[in-house]
C-alpha positions in Angstrom: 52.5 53.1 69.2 54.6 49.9 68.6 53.7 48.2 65.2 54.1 45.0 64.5 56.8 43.3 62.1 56.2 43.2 58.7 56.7 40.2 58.4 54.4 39.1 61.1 51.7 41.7 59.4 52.0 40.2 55.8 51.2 37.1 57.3 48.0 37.5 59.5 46.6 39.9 56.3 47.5 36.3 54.1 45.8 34.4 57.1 43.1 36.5 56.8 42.4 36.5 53.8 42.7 32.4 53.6 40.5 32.0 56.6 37.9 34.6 54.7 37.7 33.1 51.7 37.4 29.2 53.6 34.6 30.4 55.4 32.2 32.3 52.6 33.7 28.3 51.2 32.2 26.1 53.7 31.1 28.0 56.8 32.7 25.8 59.4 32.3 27.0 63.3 36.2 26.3 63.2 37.4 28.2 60.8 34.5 31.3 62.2 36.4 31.2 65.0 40.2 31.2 63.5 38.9 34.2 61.6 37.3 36.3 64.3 41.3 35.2 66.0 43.2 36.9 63.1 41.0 39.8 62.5 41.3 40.5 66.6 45.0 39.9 66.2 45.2 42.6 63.4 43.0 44.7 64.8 45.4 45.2 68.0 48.6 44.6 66.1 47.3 48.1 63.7 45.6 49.8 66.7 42.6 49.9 65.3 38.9 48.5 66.1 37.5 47.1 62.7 38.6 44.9 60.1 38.6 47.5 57.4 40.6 50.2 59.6 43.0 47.5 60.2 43.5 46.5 56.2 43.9 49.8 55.6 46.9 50.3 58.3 48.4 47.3 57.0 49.0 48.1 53.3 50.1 51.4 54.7 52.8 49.4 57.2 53.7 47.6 54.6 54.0 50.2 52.1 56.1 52.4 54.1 58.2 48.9 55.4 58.9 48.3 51.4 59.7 51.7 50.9 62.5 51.3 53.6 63.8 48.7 52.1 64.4 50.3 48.6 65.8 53.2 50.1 68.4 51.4 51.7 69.2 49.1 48.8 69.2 52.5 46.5 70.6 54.7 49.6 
């Protein structure tokens, strides 16, 4: 399966989590449709099909992605 950069998964979990937290804010159709964007974007960048399932394989990218790093800082 190809996964996507960290990078580029740290930032749609931030965007998500802006966009989530704008919308329980105000409610706009705008910012609906921005988050339904990023949480389909996450959904296919984690191969996954929900919102949670694709949080979850996030952390877990990132995790492992941090854990890379240290090694080969340490290693």
């Amino acid at each position: 399966m190809l996964m996507a950069h960290p990078m580029v998964l740290e930032n749609l979990v931030e965007q998500y989590g802006t966009l989530r937290t704008l919308y329980a804010e105000n409610g706009s159709a705008e910012v609906r449709r921005q988050l339904e964007d990023v949480t389909y974007t996450l959904c296919v960048s984690t191969g996954t099909r929900d919102i949670d399932a694709a949080l979850t394989a996030s952390c877990r990218q990132l995790a492992r992605a941090r854990s890379e790093i240290d090694f080969a800082l340490v290693g």
